[in-house]
Structure formats: C-alpha cells, structure tokens
C-alpha atoms as one frame of an Amber mdcrd trajectory, in Angstrom:
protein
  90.974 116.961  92.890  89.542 115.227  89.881  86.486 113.631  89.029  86.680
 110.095  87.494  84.325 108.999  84.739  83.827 105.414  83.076  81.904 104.970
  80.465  81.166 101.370  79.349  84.364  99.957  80.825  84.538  95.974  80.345
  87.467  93.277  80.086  87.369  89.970  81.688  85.985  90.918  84.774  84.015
  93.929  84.582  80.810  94.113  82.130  80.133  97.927  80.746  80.495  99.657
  83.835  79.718 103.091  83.536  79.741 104.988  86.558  80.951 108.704  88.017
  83.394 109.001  91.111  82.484 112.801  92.279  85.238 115.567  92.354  87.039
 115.880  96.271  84.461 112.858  97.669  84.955 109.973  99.150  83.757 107.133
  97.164  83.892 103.308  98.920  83.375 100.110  95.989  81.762  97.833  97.729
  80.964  94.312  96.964  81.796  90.740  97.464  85.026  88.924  96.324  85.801
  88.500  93.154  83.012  91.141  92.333  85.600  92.999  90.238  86.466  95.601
  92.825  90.230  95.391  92.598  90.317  95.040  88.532  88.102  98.210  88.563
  90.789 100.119  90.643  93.781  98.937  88.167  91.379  99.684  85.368  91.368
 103.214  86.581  94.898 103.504  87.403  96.113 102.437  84.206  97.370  99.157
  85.194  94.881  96.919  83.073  93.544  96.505  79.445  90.292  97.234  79.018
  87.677  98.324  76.663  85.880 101.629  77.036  86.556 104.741  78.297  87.896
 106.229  81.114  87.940 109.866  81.672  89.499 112.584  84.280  87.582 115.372
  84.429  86.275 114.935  81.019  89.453 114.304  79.279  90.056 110.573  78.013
  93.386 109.184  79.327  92.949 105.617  78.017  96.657 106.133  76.131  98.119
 107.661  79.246 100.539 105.650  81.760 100.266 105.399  85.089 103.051 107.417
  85.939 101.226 110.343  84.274  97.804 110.322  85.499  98.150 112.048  88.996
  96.925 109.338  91.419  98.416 107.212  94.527  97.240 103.588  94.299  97.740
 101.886  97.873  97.451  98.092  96.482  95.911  95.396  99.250  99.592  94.294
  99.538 101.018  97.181 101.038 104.571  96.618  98.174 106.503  98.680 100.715
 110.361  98.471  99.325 111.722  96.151 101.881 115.468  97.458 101.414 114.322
 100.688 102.450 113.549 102.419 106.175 110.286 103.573 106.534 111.760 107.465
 106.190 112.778 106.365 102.819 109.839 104.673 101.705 107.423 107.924 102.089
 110.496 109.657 100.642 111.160 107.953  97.503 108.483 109.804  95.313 109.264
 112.709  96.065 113.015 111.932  95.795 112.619 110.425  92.425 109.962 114.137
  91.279 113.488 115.902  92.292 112.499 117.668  95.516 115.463 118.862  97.656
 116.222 116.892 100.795 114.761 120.099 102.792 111.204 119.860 101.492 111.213
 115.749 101.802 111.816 116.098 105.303 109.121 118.695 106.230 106.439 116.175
 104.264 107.521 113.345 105.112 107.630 114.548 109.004 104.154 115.967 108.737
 102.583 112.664 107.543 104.142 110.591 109.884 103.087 112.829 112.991  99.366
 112.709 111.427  99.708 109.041 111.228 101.272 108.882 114.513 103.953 106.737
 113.056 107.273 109.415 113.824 108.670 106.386 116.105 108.807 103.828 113.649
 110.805 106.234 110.506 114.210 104.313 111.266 112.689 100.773 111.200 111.978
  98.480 107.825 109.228  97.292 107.006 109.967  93.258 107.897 109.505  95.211
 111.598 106.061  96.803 110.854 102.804  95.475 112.265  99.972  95.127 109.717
  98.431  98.692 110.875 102.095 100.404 110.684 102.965  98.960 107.253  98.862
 100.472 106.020  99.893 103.881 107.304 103.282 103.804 105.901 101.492 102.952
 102.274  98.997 105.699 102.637 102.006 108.213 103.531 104.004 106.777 100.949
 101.099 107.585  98.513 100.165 111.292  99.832 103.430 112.431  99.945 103.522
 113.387  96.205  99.971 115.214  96.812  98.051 112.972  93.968  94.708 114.405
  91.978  93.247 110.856  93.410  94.007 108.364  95.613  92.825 105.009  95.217
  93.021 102.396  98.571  92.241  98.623  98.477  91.063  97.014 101.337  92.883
  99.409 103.552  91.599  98.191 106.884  91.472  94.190 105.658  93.629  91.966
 107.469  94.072  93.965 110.795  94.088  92.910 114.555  90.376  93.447 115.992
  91.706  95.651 119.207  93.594  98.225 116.941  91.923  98.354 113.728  88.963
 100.943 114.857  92.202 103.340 115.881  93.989 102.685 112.363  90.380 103.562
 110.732  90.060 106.366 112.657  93.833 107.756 111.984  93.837 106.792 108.451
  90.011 108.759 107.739  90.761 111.715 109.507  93.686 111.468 107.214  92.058
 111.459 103.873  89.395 113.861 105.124  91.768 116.073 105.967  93.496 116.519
 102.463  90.146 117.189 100.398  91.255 114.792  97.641  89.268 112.302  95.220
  89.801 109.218  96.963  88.181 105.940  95.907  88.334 102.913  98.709  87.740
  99.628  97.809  85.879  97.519 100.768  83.726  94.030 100.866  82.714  95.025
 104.724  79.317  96.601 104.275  79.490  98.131 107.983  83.144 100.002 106.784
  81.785 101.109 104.004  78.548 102.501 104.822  79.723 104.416 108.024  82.621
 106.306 105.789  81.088 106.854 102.431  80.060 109.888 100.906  78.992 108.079
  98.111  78.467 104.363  97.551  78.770 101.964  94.823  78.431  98.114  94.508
  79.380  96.043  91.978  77.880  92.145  91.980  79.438  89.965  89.304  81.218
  92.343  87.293  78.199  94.831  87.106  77.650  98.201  88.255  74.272  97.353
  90.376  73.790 100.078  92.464  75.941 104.384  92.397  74.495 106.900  94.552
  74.014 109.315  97.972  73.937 107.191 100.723  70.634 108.988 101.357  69.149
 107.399  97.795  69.756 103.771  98.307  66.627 101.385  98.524  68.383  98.020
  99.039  64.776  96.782  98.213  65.077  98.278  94.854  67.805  95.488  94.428
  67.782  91.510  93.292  66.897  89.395  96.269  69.784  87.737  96.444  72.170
  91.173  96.745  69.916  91.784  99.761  71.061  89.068 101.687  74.431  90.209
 101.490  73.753  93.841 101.681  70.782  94.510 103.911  68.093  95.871 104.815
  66.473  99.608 104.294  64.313 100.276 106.689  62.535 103.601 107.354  62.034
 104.732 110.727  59.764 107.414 112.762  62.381 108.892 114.597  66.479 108.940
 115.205  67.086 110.189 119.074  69.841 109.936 121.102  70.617 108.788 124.812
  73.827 109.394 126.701  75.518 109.602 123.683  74.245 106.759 122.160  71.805
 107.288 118.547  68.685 104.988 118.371  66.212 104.703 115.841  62.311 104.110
 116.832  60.041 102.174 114.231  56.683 102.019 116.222  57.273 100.601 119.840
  60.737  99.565 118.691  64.387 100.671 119.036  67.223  99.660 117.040  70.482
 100.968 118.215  73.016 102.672 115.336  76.152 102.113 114.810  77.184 106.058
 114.925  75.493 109.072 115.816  74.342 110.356 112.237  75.143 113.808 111.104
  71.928 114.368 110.673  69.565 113.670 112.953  66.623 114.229 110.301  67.680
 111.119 109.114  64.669 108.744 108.454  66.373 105.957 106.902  68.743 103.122
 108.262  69.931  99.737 106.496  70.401  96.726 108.800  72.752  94.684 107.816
  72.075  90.125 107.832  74.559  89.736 110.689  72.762  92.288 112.494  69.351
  90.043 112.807  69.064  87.837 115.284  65.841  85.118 116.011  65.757  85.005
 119.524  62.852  84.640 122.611  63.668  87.964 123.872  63.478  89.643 120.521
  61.273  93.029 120.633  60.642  92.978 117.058  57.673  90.028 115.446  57.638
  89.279 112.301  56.174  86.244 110.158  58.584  84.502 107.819  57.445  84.883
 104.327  59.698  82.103 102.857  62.958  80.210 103.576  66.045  78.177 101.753
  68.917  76.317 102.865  72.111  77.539 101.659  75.069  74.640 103.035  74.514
  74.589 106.944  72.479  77.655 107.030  68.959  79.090 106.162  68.023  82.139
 104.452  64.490  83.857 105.440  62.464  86.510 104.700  60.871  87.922 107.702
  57.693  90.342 107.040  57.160  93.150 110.000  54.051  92.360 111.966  51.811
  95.085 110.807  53.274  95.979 107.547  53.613  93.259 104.579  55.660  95.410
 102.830  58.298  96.207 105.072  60.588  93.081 104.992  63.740  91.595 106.835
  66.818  88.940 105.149  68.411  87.264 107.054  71.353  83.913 107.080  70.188
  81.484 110.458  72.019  78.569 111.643  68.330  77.751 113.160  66.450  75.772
 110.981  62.776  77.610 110.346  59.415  77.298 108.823  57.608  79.242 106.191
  54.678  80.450 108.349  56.463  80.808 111.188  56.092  83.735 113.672  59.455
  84.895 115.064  60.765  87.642 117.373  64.300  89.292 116.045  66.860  91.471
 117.586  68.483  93.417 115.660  71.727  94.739 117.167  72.710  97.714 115.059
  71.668  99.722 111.945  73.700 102.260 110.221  71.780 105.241 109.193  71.718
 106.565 105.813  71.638 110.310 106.070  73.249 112.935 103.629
C-alpha cells in the first residue's frame, strides 16, 4: 500500500491540483468529461508531463518510469494483447518479472475463480464481452500485486442487466486485496455508493477531497450542484424489509443501499433523482429557474425551511414563484 500525494500538479489540463489519495483506501475521481480525470490518472502513473510534484509516500518520483513505480493502471480501453488467450494475458507480467510457470498458474487461477472468469482462460479477447474483457484487465493488473492500482471508468460502457454483477465481482475484488486503489468515475451514484473517500475535479480544478461524511455539496458553486446534488440532512435513517429510508419531517426518501451506519444523518440526492410530479409528497417553492437547450434548471426551497434547497434539470417548463410537489426516488447516504 502507498499513499499518493500531489502537490501543485498542472499541465494542459489540470490547474495546481494538490490533493492526498489515503494509504490502503479506496479513492473514486469523480467529475464530468473532460474534467481532467483521466490526465490526472496518467499524471500519476508516469505517463504524462507535468509540472509539480508527485509523491509516494513522501518520496518524489517525478524522474521515475512507469515501469518502476509499483502500480497497475487498467486504462478505459481495456489494451488486452489480442494475440494472446486470456491465460496469457493475466500471465504476461508475471512472466516477463521471471516467475516460474508453477507460481503463474496458482495466481493466475486464483484471480480468475474470484472473478468468476476460469471458463473463459482459453478464449481471446476478440471473444470477450465488455464485462469479461474489464475483469480480465483488472486480473491482468493484480496479478503482479501493485503498491496501487489505478482503474478508469471500470464499469463505463457495460450492458444494464449485468453491470450491477460485474460491480459487485470487481469491488469485492479490490476490497479484498487491501491495496491503494484510485477509480476514476463521471457516474455520481457509482461513485458515491463505493467510495471511501471522494474527490471531484470541475475544469481542471481540485473543487472538492474529503470523507464522504464531510461533503456539503452546498458548500460548492451553483452550477457543480446541478450536476452533483443535493445534501440534505435528515431526522432519521430506518429500515423496512430490508429496504433503508430516510425521514425529513413527514417525509421518506428511499436510499439507494442500506448504510453502514445507521447513525447516518446525512444523504445527497442526486438531479435525476427529483422528480415534479402531482403525487409528489415533498412541497417546495421554486426560488428561481433557467433554460439550459430543451430543459430548465430550478431551485426548489423546502416548504418550511428557506435554507434547505433542491437543483434540479426539468423537461417541464416552470415559474419562479411556483409551488411544486417533488418525488425524489433515491438518496445515497453519506455515512463514515
């Protein structure tokens, strides 16, 4: 495990980006595209020029190649060596770090029954579905037991019915080996249901770095909360059959998970979670309004509490004034 430090880190996309990825945590970048996610990730892995510094637990390693700094980069093209079986793709960095054939089987045979991918060791990779070819990356990476691994847009690009599996496989995964691992995500629900720690970059800036626990999305520019949410606290987190809910007055919002913590007493609702609608059990007056293209972007106060605000992006067209009832469909709760 290592812990990654930047300090003042710019080029052409990033601006002085200093920022801490904690030792054996799982760190998620969030932001939208071309936020400077990606160039961050190559920044750290050696793989682009840059000025600043970046350091491994405390040590500079600005001079040092890639092949020397200890960490498995899964790019968002998976780059598996299409001449190769799958066997031999997990195998070849091992191969090439001169393990005997004995210990590349036993590793390369435990990752693919974790991954639940032992059938498909004989096929290449022209034969892979989207989900098989991720795993087969992420075992390719792990199998030469990196200080830090580094994933971009792992779960991008995947069929709706089996993605939720390949999250689930591929988390237990990385939870499992204890490492440093920093994912790279623009899907705000992904991100804040996995993180340990979160941090967003907007525009080539470092905007917010932090505890899931610690983040105020009201703390941030207006127009980052209309991409990112909502943070609302609540009076109460319970749970029904199974199912976690949180209670703000005589409302309910269901949650996306059950939280680890049930103390919890903060959740952010994410924009595509809002809905106007007749049947809505939550009223709020809209505070003010733009269009943006075909859509409109509103402010919704709570009834009752002026400073307790919604954002939301309607294809309805509203009024400034207006009093609405929302739905909101899921929050995600933002416990330890």
């Amino acid at each position: 495990m290592v812990e990654v430090r930047l300090r003042d880190v710019s080029n052409y996309a990033l601006r002085r980006v200093t920022d801490v990825f904690p030792e054996g945590k799982l760190s998620v970048l969030l932001g939208p595209n071309g936020a400077g996610k990606t160039t961050l990730l190559r920044v750290i892995a050696g793989l682009e020029k840059y000025f600043g510094h970046v350091l491994f637990d405390g040590r500079q390693v600005d001079d040092v190649p890639p092949y020397e700094r200890s960490i498995a980069y899964v790019p968002q093209r998976n780059s598996l060596f299409k001449n190769m079986k799958v066997y031999d793709n997990i195998a070849f960095g091992l191969r090439a770090r001169g393990y005997l054939e004995k210990e590349v089987k036993g590793v390369v045979r435990n990752l693919a029954e974790s991954l639940r991918i032992t059938d498909i060791l004989d096929r290449y990779p022209a034969r892979l579905s989207g989900g098989e070819a991720r795993k087969v990356a992420l075992a390719r990476a792990l199998a030469i037991n990196p200080e830090l691994i580094m994933l971009d847009e792992p779960f991008t690009g995947l069929d709706a019915e089996v993605s939720e599996l390949i999250k689930q496989d591929i988390m237990m995964l990385l939870r499992h080996y204890r490492k440093t691992i920093i994912l790279v995500s623009h899907s705000t629900r992904t991100s804040l249901v996995n993180a340990d720690f979160l941090h967003v970059l907007w525009m080539g800036k470092l905007i917010y770095s932090g505890k899931l626990s610690q983040l105020d999305t009201n703390k941030l520019p207006e127009c980052i909360r209309y991409w990112l949410g909502t943070t609302l606290h609540v009076d109460e987190i319970i749970t029904e059959d199974g199912l976690a809910k949180a209670l703000i007055g005589d409302s309910s919002i269901p949650l996306a998970e059950v939280p680890k913590e049930m103390q919890a007493r903060k959740i952010i609702v994410l924009p595509d979670s809002v809905k106007i609608c007749r049947k809505g059990s939550i009223t709020g007056v809209i505070e003010s309004v733009y269009r943006s293209g075909h859509y409109y972007r509103a402010t919704i106060n709570l009834e009752g509490n002026r400073d307790l605000r919604i954002y939301l992006t309607t294809p309805a067209p509203v009024r400034k004034g207006e009093t609405v009832k929302l739905k909101i469909t899921y929050g995600i709760p933002l416990g330890d």
